[in-house]
Residue frames relative to the residue before (quaternion, step in Angstrom):
aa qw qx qy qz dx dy dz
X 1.0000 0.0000 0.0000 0.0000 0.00 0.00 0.00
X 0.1853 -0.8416 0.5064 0.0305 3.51 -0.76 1.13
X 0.0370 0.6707 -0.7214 -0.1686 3.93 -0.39 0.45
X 0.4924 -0.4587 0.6532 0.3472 2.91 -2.19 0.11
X 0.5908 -0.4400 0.5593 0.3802 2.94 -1.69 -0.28
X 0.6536 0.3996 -0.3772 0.5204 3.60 0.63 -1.07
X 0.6514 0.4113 -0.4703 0.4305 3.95 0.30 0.14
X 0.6517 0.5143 -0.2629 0.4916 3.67 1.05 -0.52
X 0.5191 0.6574 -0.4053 0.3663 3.92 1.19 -0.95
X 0.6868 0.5534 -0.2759 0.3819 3.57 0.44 -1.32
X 0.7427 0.3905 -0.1882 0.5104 3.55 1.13 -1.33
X 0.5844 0.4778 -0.4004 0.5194 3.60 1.29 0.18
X 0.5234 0.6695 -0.1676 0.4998 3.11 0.95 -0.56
X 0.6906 0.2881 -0.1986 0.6330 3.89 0.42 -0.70
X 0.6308 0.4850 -0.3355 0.5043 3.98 0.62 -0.87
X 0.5685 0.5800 -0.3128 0.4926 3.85 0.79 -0.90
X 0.8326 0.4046 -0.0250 0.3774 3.15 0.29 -1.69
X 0.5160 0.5642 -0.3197 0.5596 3.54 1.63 -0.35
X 0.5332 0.7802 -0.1527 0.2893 3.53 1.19 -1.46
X 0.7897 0.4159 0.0817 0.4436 2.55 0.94 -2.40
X 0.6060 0.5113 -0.2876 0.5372 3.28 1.65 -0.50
X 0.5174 0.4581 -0.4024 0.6004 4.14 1.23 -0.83
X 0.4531 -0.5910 0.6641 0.0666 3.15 -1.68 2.14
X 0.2319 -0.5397 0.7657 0.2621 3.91 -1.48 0.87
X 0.3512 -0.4168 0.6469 0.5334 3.70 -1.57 -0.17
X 0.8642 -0.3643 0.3316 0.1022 2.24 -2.73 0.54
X 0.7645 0.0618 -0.2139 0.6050 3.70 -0.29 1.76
X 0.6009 0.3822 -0.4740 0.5178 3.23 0.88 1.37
X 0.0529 0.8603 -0.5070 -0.0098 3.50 -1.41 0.08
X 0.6145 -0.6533 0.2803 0.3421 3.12 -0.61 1.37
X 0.0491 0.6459 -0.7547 0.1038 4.04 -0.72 1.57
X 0.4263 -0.4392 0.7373 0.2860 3.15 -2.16 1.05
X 0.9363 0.0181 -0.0056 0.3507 3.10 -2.31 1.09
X 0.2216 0.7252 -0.6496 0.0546 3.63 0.72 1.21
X 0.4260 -0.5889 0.5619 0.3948 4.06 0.80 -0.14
X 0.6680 -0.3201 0.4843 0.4656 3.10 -1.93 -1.17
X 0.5030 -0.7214 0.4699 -0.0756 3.28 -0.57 0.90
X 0.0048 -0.6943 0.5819 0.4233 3.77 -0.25 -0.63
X 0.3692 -0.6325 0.6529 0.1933 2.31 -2.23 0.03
X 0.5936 -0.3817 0.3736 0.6020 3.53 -1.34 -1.14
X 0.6809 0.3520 -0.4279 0.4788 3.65 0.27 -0.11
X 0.7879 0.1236 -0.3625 0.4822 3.65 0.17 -0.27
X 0.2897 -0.7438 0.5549 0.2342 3.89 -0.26 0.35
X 0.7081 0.1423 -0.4179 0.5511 3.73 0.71 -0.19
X 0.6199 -0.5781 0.4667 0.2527 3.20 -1.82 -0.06
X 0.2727 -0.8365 0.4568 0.1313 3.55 -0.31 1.55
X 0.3265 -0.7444 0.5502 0.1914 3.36 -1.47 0.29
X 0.4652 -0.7837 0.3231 -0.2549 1.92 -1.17 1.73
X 0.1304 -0.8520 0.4566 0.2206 4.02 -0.66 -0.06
X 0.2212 0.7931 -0.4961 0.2755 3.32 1.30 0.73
X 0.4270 -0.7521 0.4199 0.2753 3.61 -0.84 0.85
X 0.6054 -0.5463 0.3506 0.4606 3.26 -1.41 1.04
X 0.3297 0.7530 -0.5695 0.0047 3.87 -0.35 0.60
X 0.6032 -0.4642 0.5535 0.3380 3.92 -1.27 -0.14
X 0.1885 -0.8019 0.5189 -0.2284 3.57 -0.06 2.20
X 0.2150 -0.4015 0.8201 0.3465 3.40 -1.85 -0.43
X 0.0651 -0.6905 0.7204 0.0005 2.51 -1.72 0.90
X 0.5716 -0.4911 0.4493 0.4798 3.76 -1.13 -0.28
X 0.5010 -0.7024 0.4338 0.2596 3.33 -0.74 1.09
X 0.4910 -0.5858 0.3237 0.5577 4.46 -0.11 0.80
X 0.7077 0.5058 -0.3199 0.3755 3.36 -1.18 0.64
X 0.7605 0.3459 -0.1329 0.5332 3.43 1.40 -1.00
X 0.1758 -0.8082 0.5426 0.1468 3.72 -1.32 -0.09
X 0.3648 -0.7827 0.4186 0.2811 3.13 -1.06 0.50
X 0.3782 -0.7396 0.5116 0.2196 3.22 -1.28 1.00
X 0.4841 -0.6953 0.4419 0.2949 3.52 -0.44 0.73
X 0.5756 0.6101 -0.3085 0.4487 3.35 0.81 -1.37
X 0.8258 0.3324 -0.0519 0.4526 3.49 -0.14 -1.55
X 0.3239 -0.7278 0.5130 0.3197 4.16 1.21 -0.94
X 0.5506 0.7702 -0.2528 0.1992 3.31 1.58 -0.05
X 0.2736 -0.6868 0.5096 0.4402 3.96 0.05 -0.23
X 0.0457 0.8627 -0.4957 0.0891 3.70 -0.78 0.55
X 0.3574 -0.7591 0.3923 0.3770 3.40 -0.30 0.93
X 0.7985 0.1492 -0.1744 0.5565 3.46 0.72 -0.50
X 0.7099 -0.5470 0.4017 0.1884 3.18 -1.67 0.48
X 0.3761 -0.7307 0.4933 0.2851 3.79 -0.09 0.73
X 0.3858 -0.7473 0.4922 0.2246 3.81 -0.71 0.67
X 0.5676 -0.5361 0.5684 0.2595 3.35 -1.16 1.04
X 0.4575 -0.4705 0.7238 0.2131 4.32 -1.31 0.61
X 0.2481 0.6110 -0.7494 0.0597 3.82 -0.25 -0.11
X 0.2372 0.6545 -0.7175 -0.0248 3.82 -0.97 0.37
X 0.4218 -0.6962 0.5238 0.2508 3.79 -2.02 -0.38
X 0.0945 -0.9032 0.4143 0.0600 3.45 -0.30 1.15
X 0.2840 -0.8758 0.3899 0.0182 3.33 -0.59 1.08
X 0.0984 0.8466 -0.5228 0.0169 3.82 0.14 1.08
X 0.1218 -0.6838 0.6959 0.1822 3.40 -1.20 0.62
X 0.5292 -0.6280 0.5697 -0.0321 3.22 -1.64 1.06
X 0.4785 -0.7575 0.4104 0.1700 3.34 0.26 1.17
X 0.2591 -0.7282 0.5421 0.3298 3.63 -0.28 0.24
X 0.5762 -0.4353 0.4585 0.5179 4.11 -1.45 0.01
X 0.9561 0.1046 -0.1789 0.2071 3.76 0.21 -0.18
X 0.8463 -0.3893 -0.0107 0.3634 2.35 1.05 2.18
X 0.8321 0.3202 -0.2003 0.4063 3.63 1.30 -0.84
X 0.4353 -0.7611 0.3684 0.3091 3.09 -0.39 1.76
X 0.5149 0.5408 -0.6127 0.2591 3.94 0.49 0.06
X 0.7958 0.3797 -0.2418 0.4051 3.70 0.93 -0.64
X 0.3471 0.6551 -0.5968 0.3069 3.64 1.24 0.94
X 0.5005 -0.5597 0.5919 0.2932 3.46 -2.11 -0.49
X 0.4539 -0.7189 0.5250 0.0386 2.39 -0.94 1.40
X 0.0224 -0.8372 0.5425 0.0648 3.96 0.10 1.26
X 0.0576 0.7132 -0.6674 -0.2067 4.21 -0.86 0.03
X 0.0978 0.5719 -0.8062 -0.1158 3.16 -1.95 0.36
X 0.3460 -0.7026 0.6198 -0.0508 2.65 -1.85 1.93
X 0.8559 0.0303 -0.1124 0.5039 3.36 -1.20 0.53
X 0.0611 0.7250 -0.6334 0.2635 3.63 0.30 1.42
X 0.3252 -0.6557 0.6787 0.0608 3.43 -0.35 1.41
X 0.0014 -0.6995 0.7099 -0.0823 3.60 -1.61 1.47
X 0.0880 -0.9178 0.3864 0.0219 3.20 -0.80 1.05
């Protein structure tokens, strides 16, 4: 079974032109077959099996934050801080509590 092109143009055409008319949000823009991309959580781009189709993407320069779905030039920072509890001893005097740390306790 053969099509022409000139029988196919029109129906490329109206798909194209529908495309072009669907708004990406703001720092994105419609790319054929952008794949998986990175993001801020994954920093390299993964592969992927997403069909070749006509996306928003992050506009060149920007990324996408998972967290938020946003495109962003930079990368929101992780809270990373170090909390420090002391444990009271059974008899009361704080010279013989425990000393507990947790480090790099991600807060979101």
């Amino acid at each position: 079974m053969r099509i022409s092109f000139t029988r196919l143009l029109p129906l490329i055409l109206l798909i194209s032109s529908s495309l072009l008319k669907r708004p990406c949000p703001k720092y994105e823009i419609i790319k054929a077959c952008p794949g998986c991309p990175a993001t801020c959580q994954r920093r390299k781009p993964a592969v992927c099996l997403i069909p070749c189709t006509f996306q928003c993407a992050c506009r060149d320069s920007y990324i996408r934050d998972e967290e938020s779905g946003k495109c962003v030039k930079v990368c929101p920072q992780k809270l990373t801080t170090e909390i420090v509890i002391l444990t009271p001893s059974h008899d009361d005097n704080p010279k013989n509590g425990t000393l507990h740390q947790i480090k790099n306790l991600h807060l979101h």
